[in-house]
N, C-alpha and C positions, 0 to 999 in steps of 0.2 A: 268661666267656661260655660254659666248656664245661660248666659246673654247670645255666646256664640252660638251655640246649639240650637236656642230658639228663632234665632236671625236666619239659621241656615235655611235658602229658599227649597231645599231638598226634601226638608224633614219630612219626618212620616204625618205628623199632623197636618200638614200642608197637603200630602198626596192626597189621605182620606179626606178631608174638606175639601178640594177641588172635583173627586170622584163624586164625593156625597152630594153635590149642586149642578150636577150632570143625572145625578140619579131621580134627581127631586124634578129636575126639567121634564124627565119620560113618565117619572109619575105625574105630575102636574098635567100631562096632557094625555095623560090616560083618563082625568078627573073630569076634565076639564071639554075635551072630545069626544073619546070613546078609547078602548083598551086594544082593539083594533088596530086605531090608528098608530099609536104609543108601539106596541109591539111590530108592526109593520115598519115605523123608522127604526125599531130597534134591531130588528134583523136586519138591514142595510146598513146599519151604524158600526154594528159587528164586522159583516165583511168592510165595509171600509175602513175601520181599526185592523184587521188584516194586511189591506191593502197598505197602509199606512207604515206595518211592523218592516214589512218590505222594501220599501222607500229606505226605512230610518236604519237598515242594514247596511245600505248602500252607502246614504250619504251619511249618517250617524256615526258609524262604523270605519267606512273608508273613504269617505270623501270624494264618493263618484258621480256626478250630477246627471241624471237617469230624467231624463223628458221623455223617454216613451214608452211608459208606462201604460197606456191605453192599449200598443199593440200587445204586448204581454197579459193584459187583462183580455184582449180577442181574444188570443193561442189558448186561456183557461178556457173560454167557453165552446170553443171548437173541439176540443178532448172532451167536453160532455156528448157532444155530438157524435165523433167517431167512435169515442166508447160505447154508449147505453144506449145508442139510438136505435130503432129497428133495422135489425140485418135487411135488406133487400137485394135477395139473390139472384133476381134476374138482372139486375143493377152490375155487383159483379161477373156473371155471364161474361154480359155485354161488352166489357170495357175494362173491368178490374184487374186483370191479367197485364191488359196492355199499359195500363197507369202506372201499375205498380214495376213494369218495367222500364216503363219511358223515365220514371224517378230514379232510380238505380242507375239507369245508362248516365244521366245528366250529373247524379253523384260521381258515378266512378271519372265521366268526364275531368269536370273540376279537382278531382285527384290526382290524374294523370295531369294534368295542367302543373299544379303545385308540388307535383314529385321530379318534372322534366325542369322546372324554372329552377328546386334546388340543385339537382344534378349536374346541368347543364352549365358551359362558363358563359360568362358574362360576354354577348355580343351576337352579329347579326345571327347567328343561326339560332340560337336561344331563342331570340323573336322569331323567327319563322316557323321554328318548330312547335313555338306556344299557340300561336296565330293558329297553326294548321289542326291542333287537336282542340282549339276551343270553336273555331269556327266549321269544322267537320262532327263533333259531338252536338254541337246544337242544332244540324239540321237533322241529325240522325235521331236525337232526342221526341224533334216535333216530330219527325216523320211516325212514331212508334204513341208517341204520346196525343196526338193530336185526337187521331181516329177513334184512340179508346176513352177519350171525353166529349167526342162528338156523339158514340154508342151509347155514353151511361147518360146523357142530358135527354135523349131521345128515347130514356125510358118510362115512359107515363110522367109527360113532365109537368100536366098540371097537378100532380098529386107528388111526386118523388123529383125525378132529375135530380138525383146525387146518391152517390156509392153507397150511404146507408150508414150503419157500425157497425157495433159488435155487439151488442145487444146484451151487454154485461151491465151489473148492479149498478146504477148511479156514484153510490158511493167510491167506487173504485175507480169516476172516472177525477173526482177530486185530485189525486195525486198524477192522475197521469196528465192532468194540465199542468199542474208542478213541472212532471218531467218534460211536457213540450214546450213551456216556456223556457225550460234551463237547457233544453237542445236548443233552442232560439238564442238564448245569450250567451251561449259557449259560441256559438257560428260570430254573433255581434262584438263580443268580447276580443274573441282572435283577430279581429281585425281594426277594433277601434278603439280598443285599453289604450294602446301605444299614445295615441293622440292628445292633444290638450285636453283640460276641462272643458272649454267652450267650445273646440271641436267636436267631443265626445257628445255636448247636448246634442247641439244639432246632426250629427250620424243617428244619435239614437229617435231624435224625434221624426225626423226622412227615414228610418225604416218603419218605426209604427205608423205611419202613413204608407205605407207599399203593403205591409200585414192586414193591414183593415182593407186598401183596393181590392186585395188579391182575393179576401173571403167576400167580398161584394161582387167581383165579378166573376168567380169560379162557382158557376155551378155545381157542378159536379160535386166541388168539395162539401158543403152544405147551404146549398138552394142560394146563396147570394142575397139579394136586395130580398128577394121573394119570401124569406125567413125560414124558418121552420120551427115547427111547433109543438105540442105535444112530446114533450121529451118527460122521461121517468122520475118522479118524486120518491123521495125516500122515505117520503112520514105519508100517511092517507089523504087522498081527497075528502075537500071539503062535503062534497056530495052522498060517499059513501058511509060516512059517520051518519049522517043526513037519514040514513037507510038501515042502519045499525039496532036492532034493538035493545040492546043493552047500553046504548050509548043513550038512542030514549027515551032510556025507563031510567036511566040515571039526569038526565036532563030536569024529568017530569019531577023524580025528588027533592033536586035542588031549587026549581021554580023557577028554570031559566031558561031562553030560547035557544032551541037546537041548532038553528043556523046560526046565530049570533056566536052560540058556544062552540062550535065545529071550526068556524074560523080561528078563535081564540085556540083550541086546542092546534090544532096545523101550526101554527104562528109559533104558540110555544113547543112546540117539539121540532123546528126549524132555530128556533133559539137556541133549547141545547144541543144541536149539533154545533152550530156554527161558534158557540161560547168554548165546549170544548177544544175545537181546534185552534182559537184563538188562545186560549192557557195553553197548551202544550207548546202552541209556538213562541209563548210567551216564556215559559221556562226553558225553554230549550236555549231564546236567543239569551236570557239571562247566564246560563250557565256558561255558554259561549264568550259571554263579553267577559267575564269572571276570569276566564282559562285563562293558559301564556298566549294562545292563539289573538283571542280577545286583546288583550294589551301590544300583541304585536302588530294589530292592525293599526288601532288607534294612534301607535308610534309613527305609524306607517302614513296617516291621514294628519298627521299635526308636520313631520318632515319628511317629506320622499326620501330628500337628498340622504340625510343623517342614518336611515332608515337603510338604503342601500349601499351607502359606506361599511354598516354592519354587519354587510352580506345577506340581505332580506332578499328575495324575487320580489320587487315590488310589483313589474305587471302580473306574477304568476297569482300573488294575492288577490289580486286587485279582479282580477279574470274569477279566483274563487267567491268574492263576496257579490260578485255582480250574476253568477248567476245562483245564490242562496236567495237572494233579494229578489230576483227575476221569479227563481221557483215558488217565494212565496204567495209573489202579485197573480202566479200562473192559479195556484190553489184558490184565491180568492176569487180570481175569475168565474171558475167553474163553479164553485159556490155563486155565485150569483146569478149564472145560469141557468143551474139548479134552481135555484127560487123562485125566476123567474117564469120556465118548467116551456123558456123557448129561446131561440138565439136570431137574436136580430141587428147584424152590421151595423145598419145605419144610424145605432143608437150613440156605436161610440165615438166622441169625440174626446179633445184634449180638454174641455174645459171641465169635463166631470169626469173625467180617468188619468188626468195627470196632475193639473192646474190646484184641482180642489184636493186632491192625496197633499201635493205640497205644501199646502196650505197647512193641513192637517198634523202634518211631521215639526213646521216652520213652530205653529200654534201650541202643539203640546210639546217641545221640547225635545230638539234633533241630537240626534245619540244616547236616548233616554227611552227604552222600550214601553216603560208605565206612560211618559210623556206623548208617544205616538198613538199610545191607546186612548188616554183622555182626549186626544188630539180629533182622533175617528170619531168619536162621540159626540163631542160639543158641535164639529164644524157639520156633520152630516144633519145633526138636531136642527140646526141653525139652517142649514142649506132648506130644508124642507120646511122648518114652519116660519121661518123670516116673512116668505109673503103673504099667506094669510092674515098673519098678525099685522104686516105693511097695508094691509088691504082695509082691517080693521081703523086701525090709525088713521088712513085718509079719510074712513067714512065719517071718521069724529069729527078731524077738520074740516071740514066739506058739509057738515049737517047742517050749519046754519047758511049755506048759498043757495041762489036760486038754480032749479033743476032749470039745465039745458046752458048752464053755463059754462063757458070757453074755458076756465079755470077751473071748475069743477071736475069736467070729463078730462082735464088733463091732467090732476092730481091722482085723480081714480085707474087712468091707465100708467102714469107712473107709478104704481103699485109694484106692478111688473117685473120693474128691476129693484127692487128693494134687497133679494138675495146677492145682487152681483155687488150692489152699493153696500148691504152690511158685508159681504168678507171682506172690500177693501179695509173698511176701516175698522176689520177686528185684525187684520194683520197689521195695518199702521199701529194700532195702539201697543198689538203686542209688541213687534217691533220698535218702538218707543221707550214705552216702561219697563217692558221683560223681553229683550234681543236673544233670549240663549232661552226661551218658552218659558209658558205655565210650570213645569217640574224640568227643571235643566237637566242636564248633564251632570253627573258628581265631578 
């Protein structure tokens, strides 16, 4: 029995040893860098252990395979935006009346459309009459909605052009990214659970490409390409500690630099937030996977078929886990918005907002919550100091050639890609020797 026990790739000595060589990595480059650095990937290593918990709900859990992931990481950081940003009330004057009705009118549209298609039987007049309310609400929609985003973009736009928010505590715009991403996957859900697995990627990955167009070319909404900045931190500027006296006269006793420590301080009190809310969602999905709920998904993701012979709602499941998974990528979002303390479009793509999450769920261990955490950790580590260290590497080999050689300067700009080249082959390898991740699945 104690052969099996110690074989098992689950055990708890195996979790703490793989946790403990992840921890040694962020201290080793706190030593080794600066502490700055180390705590800088490590708040980004958090949210994307988040980001990750998310994922591993989806596919972990229910076997839903979720590619667009990056538009649900926007939705989080545009809820920091409409929440905590500065109210700008000539902004709604102008325009916010007509916006907030032109959306309304285009909802109730699409209501009326989906109330008359069930009502209605089946044939020519069903189509005319759908035809007639979707193509008379959409010119009615712009007519109402046009003007009042042509008003808000034409209000002081090299400083504003866009509606503003609501100029509520940061903190509280955390969840409400949650909740506009899991509006976003209830709308995505209802129309594309139904579908295969490999339908479903690609529906989901073509609308987080429409999500990310729409906040790049909607001014109005927040500022588009043009960004926006200056959004509300929840822990102190660096600056103002900077200006604190007590902050240094406590500096002066320790015999350390006030900027250097003002940073460190900010960085750690962005850590325990973002660690907090990482444990909470961390026990929470624990307890979840525990319940009958928990075992009835998993049923549910190992056989549809057997599953709904049972009498399970398989898509009504299936609708539930995708937007618990959605809400939690929404939160993580706006956490990283938050840190970043601005929202800029064009940052996200699918290579660092889906590609590298999956990596991360694949790497630590998909349907394993501790595994998606170790998961955020290692590959974000990895993501950021791979090239450095690649940079280093080449200069070793490359010391003894002569400067200005044709092999030289191209070993030294292959540098470059050394992060795209180490995640292939840490996921070959895992994929290889450990197919079910670093800490499986029980």
């Amino acid at each position: 029995m104690s052969t099996r026990i110690n074989a098992n790739p689950n055990s708890r000595s195996r979790t703490l040893l793989l946790f403990g060589l992840v921890a040694a990595l962020f201290i080793g480059t706190g030593f080794v860098q600066s502490w700055n650095s180390s705590l800088g990937i490590l708040n980004m290593a958090l949210i994307s252990a988040i980001m990750a918990m998310g994922v591993n709900l989806q596919w972990g859990y229910a076997g839903l395979f979720n590619v667009g992931i990056m538009g649900f990481v926007a939705l989080g950081g545009l809820a920091v935006v409409l929440t905590s940003s500065t109210p700008l009330p000539d902004a709604w004057r102008a325009g916010g009346p007509g916006i907030v009705a032109g959306l309304a009118l285009g909802a109730a549209t699409i209501g009326v459309a989906v109330a008359l298609y069930k009502r209605l039987p089946k044939g020519r007049l069903r189509t005319v009459v759908m035809l007639a309310v979707l193509v008379g609400g959409f010119f009615a929609y712009r007519a109402v909605f046009d003007p009042a985003v042509a008003a808000v973009e034409a209000n002081n736009p090299a400083a504003h052009g866009n509606i503003g928010g609501l100029g509520l505590p940061v903190l509280l715009a955390w969840p409400m990214g949650g909740l506009l991403a899991a509006a976003a996957a209830w709308a995505i859900g209802k129309t594309a659970l139904g579908l295969r697995s490999d339908y479903l990627a690609i529906a989901t990955l073509g609308i987080a490409e429409i999500i990310i167009a729409v906040m790049k070319n909607e001014d109005w909404l927040a500022r588009g390409v043009k960004n926006l900045i200056g959004l509300p931190r929840p822990v102190p500027y660096e600056v103002d500690l900077q200006k604190d006296a007590d902050f240094l006269a406590r500096a002066a006793d320790w015999g350390v630099d006030p900027v250097t420590t003002s940073s460190i301080v900010v960085k750690l009190s962005y850590a325990g937030l973002f660690a907090a809310v990482l444990v909470a969602i961390v026990v929470l999905s624990e307890l979840a996977l525990k319940s009958p709920w928990g075992r009835m998904m998993r049923a549910i993701r190992d056989n549809e078929v057997s599953a709904e012979a049972m009498g399970k709602d398989v898509t009504r499941r299936h609708l539930q886990i995708f937007i618990l998974g959605s809400a939690i990528v929404g939160i993580a979002g706006a956490m990283m918005t938050t840190l970043d303390g601005q929202l800029t479009p064009g940052t996200y793509n699918p290579l660092r907002f889906t590609f590298l999450v999956w990596v991360m769920v694949i790497v630590g261990g998909s349907g394993n919550n501790l595994g998606a955490v170790l998961g955020g950790f290692l590959i974000w580590w990895l993501w950021v100091m791979v090239e450095p260290i690649g940079l280093l590497l080449m200069d070793g080999i490359t010391a003894g050639m002569a400067d200005g050689s044709w092999l030289k300067a191209h070993l030294q700009d292959a540098a470059a890609h050394m992060r795209l080249l180490t995640m292939g082959i840490v996921l070959l390898l895992v994929l290889r020797f450990s197919p079910r991740g670093l800490i499986p699945e029980k």
